[in-house]
C-alpha angles and dihedrals in degrees: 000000000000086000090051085049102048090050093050104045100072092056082056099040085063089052087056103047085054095051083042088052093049103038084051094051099251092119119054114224086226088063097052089080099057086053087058082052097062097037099054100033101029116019108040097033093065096045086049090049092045095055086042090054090045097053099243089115087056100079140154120254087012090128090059087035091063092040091056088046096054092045086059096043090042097050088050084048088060089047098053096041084057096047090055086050093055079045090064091236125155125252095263094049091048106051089054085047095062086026081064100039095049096044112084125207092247101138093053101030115011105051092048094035098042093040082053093049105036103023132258093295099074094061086087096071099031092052082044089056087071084065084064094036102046115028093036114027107037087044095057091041088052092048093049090046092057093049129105148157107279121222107214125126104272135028090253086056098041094047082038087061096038099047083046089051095049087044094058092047093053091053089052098049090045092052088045089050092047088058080056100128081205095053085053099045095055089051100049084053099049092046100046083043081065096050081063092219121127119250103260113263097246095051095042094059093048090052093043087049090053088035085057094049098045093076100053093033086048091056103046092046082052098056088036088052089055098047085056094050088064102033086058106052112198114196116246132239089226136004113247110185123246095240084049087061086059085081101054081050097061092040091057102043104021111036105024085065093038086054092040088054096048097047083050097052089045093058091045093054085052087072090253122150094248102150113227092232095048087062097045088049095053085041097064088043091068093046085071123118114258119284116269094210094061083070088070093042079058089060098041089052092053080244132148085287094174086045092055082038100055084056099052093054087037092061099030084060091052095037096098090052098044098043085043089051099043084046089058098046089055099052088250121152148139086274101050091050086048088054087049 
């Protein structure tokens, strides 16, 4: 426990010295952005290109790995879209609820804190699992976001408007997912790992220089973007009590990996190649707390900004408990990820 401990925390140290700098004013809030900037379109790219370059993107069973993965995220989707539902909110705050609670933050805190904790080998399936959460999952949220009862004059016409509306959405949000830098960068990896020639020297070293810089400046930006979550209020649609957030919490660490896990061990008693380290690897994944940037989806879709934003901040505060604890649970630790 005290090992696990000591690994995690300084991935979350740097969290908190950018939520520190922020919250002191060291950082402008107008400059939170730019570090966005670098992160999405500079820092992680190049890591993600890098592994793709390298072949570590290229694995067997990843196919049944990422359908495990997106029955799991599918099946939370459902939950939270039910939760928000017991909570009384609209259509468009609840799709960015479950959106929230189904996203993971795997581009500012998996890839860096799994890599540390199971090798290098492990960043394949964790960079996969943005195909699922990107393409699938935001795109059915959004749908169902942008959904709502019709008022025409018949059931056909109502479910006609509502079905045209969701549609719309979806091919929004899949536009929107296909101008991803991390999605690109995957692919350009993948496809110059096919061509079998080496990265030339020059342009190696500058992504591995980026590559090197996305972990500490994604953390930073990660712990800066929730300080200004709560330095900027944004009043709420509806009012959930705090004991009631306690919910979307569990759902996010507690039963996503849990889903994740079972979908995986079903496959696998299919018969399916489905590699035991692949799964734990996309387990521990979903154990990850919820994904900052949906925060700023909420806003551009006129959603409960302040409520998307309390759980992200209520699951990024148990998430070293809860990733040290799944860690744990697995059998997971700094020597087993020596031995890999």
């Amino acid at each position: 426990m005290l090992n696990l401990l000591t690994q995690f925390t300084p991935f979350f140290v740097l969290v908190l010295l950018g939520w520190g700098a922020t919250r002191a004013r060291l950082l402008p809030l107008e400059g939170i952005g730019a570090l966005t900037v670098f992160v999405l379109f500079f820092g992680l790219p190049a890591m993600l290109f890098r592994l793709g370059a390298s072949g570590a993107l290229h694995q067997p069973g990843l196919g049944w790995l990422l359908l495990s993965y997106g029955v799991g995220g599918v099946c939370l989707m459902a939950a939270g879209l039910w939760w928000a539902q017991g909570q009384g909110l609209s259509r468009r705050d609840g799709g960015l609820v479950a959106l929230v609670i189904a996203f993971p933050n795997t581009g500012f805190l998996g890839l860096p804190l799994l890599t540390g904790l199971l090798g290098p080998q492990a960043a394949g399936p964790v960079a996969a699992t943005l195909i699922i959460d990107v393409l699938l999952l935001s795109s059915l949220c959004l749908a169902w976001a942008h959904s709502r009862p019709g008022t025409g004059s018949g059931p056909d016409e109502a479910a006609a408007r509502v079905n045209d509306s969701a549609w719309h959405a979806a091919q929004a949000s899949l536009k929107g997912a296909l101008r991803n830098p991390l999605l690109w960068s995957m692919a350009l990896g993948m496809a110059w790992a096919e061509t079998a020639q080496p990265v030339p020297a020059v342009l190696d070293t500058t992504l591995k220089l980026l590559g090197q810089s996305a972990t500490p400046a994604a953390l930073f930006t990660l712990g800066a973007i929730l300080a200004r979550a709560q330095m900027q209020p944004v009043a709420t649609h509806r009012v959930v009590a705090p004991k009631a957030l306690v919910v979307p919490t569990l759902l996010k660490l507690v039963l996503h990996p849990l889903l994740v896990l079972g979908a995986g061990r079903a496959l696998q008693h299919q018969g399916l190649n489905l590699p035991d380290a692949g799964l734990l690897a996309l387990v521990m994944a979903a154990a990850l707390p919820s994904a900052s940037n949906v925060s700023m989806l909420a806003e551009r879709e006129r959603a409960d900004v302040a409520l998307v934003a309390r759980i992200i901040l209520g699951s990024t505060a148990l998430a070293l408990v809860g990733v040290t604890a799944w860690a744990l649970g697995l059998g997971l630790g700094p020597e087993r990820a020596a031995a890999g």
